[in-house]
C-alpha positions in Angstrom: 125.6 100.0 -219.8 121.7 100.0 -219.1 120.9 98.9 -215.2 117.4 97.6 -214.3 116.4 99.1 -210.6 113.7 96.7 -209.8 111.5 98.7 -207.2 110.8 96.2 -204.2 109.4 98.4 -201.9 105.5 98.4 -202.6 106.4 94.6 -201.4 109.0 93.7 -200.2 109.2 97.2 -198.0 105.9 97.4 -197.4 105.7 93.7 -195.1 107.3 95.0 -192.3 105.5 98.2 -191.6 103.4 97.5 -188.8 101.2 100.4 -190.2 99.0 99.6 -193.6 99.7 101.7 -196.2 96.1 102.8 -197.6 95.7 101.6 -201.2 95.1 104.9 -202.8 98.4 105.9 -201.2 100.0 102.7 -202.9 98.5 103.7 -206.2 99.6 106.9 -206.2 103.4 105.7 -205.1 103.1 103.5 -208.2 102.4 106.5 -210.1 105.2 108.4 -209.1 107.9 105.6 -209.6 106.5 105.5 -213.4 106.5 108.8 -213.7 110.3 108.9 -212.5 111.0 106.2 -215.1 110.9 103.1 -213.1 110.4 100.2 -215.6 109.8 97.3 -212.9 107.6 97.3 -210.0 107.2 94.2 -207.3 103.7 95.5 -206.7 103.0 93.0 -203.7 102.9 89.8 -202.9 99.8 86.6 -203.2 99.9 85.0 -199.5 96.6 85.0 -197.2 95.8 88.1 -196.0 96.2 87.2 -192.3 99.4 86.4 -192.7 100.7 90.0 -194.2 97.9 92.1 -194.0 99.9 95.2 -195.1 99.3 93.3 -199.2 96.1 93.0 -198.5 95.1 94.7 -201.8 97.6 93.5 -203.9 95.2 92.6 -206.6 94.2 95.7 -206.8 97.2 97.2 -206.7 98.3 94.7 -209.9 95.3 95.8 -211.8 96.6 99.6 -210.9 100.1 99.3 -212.2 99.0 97.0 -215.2 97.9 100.4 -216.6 101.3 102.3 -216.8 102.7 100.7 -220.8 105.9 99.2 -220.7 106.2 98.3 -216.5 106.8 95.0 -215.6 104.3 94.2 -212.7 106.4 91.8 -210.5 105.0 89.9 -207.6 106.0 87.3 -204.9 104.5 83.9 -204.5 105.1 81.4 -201.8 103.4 78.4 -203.9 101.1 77.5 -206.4 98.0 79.0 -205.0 100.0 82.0 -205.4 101.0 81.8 -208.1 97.4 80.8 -210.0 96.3 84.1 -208.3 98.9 86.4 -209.1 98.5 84.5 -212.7 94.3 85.8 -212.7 95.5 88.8 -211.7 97.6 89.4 -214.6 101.3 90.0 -213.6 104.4 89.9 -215.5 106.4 88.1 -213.4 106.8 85.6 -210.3 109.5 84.7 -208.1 109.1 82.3 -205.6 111.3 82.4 -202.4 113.8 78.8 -202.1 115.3 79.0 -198.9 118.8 77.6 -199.0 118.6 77.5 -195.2 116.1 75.2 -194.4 115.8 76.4 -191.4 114.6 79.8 -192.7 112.6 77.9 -195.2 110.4 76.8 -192.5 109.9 79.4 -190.3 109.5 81.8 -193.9 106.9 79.3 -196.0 106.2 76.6 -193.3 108.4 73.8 -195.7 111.1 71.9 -196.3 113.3 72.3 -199.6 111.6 69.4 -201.2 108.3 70.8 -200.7 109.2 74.4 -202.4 110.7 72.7 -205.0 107.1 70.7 -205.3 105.6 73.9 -205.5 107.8 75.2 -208.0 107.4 72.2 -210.6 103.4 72.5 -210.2 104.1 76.5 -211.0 105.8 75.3 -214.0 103.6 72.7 -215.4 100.6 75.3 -214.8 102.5 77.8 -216.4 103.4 75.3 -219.7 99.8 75.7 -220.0 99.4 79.0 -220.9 99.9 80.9 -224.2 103.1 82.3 -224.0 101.5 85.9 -224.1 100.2 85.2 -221.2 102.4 83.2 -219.3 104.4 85.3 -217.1 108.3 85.7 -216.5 109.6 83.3 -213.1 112.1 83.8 -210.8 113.4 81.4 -208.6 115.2 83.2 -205.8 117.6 81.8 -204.0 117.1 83.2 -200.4 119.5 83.3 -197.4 122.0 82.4 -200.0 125.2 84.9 -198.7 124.2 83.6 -195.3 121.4 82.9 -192.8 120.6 84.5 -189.0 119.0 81.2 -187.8 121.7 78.7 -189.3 124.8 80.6 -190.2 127.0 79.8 -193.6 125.4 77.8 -196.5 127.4 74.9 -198.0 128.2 75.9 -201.5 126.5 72.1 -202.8 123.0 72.8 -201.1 123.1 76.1 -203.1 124.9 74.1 -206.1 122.0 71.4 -205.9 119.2 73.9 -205.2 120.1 76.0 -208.0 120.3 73.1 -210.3 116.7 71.9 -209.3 114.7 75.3 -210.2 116.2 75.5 -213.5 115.9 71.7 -213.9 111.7 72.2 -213.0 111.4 75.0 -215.5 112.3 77.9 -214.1 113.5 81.2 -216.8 116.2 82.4 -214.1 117.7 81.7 -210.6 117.5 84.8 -208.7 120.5 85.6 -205.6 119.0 87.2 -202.4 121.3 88.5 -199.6 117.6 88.1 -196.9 120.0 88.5 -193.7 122.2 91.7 -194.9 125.6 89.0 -194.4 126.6 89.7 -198.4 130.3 91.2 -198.7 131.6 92.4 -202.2 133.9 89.0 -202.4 131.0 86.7 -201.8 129.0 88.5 -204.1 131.4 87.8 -207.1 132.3 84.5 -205.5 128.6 83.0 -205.3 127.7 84.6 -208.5 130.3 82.9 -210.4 129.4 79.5 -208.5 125.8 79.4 -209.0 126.6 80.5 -213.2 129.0 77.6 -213.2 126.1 75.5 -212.5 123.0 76.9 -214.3 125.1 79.3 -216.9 125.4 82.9 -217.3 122.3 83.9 -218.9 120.0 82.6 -216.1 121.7 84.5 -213.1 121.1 88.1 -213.7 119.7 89.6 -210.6 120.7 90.6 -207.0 118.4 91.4 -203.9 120.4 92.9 -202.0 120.1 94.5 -198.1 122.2 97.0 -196.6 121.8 95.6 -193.2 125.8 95.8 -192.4 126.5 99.0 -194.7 128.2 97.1 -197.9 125.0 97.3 -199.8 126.1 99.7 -202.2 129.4 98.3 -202.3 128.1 95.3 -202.9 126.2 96.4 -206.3 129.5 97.3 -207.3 130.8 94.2 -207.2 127.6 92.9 -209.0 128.4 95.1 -211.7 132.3 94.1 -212.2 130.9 90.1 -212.7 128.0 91.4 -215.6 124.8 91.9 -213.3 122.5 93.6 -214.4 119.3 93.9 -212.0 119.6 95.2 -208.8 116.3 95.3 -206.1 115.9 98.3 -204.4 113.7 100.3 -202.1 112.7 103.9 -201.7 113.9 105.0 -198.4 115.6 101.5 -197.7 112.1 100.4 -196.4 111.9 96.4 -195.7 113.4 93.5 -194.4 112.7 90.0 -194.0 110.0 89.4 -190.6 111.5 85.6 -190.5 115.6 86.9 -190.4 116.4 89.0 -187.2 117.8 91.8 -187.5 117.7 91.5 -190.8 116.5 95.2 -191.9 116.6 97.2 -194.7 117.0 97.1 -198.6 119.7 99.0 -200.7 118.0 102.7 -201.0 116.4 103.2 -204.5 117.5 106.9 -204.4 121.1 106.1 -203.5 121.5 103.3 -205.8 120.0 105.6 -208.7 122.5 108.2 -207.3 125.7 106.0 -207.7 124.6 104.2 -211.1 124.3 107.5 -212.9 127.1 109.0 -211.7 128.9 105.5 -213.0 127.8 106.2 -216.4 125.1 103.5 -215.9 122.2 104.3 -217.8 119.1 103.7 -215.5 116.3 106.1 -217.5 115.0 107.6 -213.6 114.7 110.4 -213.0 116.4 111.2 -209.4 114.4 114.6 -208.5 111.3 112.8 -209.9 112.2 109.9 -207.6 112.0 111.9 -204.8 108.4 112.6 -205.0 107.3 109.0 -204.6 109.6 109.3 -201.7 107.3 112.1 -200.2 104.4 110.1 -200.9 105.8 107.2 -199.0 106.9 109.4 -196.1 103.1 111.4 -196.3 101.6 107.6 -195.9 103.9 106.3 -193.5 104.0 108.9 -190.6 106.9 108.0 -188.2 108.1 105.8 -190.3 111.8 105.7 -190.9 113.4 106.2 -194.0 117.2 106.1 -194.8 119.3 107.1 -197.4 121.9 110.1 -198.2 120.4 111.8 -201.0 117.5 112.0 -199.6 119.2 114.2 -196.9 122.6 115.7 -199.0 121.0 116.4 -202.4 122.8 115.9 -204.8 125.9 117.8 -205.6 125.7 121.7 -207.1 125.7 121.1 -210.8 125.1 117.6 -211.0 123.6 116.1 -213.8 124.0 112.2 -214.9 127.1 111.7 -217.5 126.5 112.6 -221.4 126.9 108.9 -222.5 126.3 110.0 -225.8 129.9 111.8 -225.9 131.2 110.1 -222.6 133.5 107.0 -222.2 131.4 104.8 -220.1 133.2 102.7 -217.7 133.1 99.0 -218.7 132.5 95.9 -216.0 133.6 92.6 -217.2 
């Protein structure tokens, strides 16, 4: 079973850092995650500057990773200024952050859900206009949708409804994002068969998840047993959402690798290449800390992914 590990860090990890990670240093982190056989990068994100000025450069940084064949350059927009500059700079792909708490909504992009969902349709009737070989991939994400710190349990009909709308104003998929760490394996499973029910199998494919309580990797696994098959990730479990309290820290890219091989996932990384990207990030990021188990274990004596090409796989329905 091939597994996308969608590399969030350079983005998603890099927004809460108080320290700026120097753009050469970001480049050469890109470099590495190629190198190790990363196929999707979120590169940064298209907000003002004052607002995150960690993704300053993110232009650049798009330009950078646009040179690495067969990478998806990902980036986050929070609305259709955004988007037309991430679109100029040439990425891949867009997601755009819906709120299902609309209390996080406000405090994250400063608007209510009929706002972003203005945004989104003016995204999609810009992006209508492009030649398809130019017109990137979008994501609507479903943030806060496990669960929110500032409003507590979302009913399942604003997710229903809000799920509906972005595939209704053009979106390609709906995205699922645990932003507050309150996912569990059961409501993984349960909220990804709700939200297919609405907008069908094909466009819910991907999980962000966070690790914030300890289930992250647990609750990959149950991502896997219902068919997904993109999972976000960060070296070193960098990130975290600055408008969620406490909620800190993506799925580790190294452990998540880790666990997926040694399922008989196919993920083409390379785990000792991996860790050099992590040394990079480390170098850049002095004091910084940075989680994860293989980082500090190794890996086993002798291990080596499974020989798919002779070895039963283990299936996930």
């Amino acid at each position: 079973m091939d597994i996308l590990v969608s590399e969030v860090g350079p983005r998603d990890g890099l927004q809460n850092v108080k320290r700026v990670m120097p753009t050469e240093a970001k480049k050469v982190w890109i470099d590495e995650l190629v190198a190790a056989g990363v196929r999707e990068i979120e590169v940064g994100s298209f907000v003002p500057a004052k607002l995150i000025p960690q993704l300053a450069d993110t232009p650049e940084i798009v330009a950078h990773a646009r040179r690495h064949e067969g990478v998806t350059v990902a980036a986050l927009v929070p609305n259709r200024r955004g988007a037309a500059d991430a679109i100029s700079a040439g990425v891949h792909k867009l997601t755009l952050p819906l709120s299902v708490s609309e209390t996080h909504s406000l405090a994250n992009l400063r608007k209510t859900h009929e706002q972003v969902l203005g945004e989104v349709r003016q995204i999609c009737a810009m992006l209508a206009q492009l030649p398809k070989e130019r017109r990137p991939h979008f994501e609507g994400s479903l943030s806060t949708v496990f669960g929110c710190t500032l409003e507590g349990a979302i009913s399942d009909s604003t997710i229903l409804r809000l799920a509906a709308a972005l595939m209704e104003a053009g979106c390609d998929e709906v995205g699922l994002s645990d932003t507050t760490g309150y996912a569990t394996p059961h409501e993984v499973q349960r909220v990804v068969r709700l939200v297919r029910g609405e907008v069908g199998d094909a466009a819910v494919t991907g999980l962000h998840l966070h690790n914030t309580r300890g289930v992250g990797l647990a609750n990959v696994l149950a991502g896997l047993e219902v068919g997904i098959g993109t999972f976000d990730s960060s070296i070193g479990g960098l990130g975290g959402c600055p408008f969620a309290p406490g909620a800190s820290g993506n799925i580790v890219t190294e452990d998540l690798v880790f666990m997926l091989e040694s399922q008989g996932c196919r993920t083409g990384i390379d785990l000792d290449r991996l860790m050099e990207s992590r040394r990079v990030v480390a170098a850049a990021l002095p004091g910084e800390p940075l989680y994860g188990f293989i980082a500090d274990a190794g890996l086993p004596k002798g291990w080596s992914a499974p020989d798919q090409s002779t070895e039963k796989l283990r299936t996930f329905a």
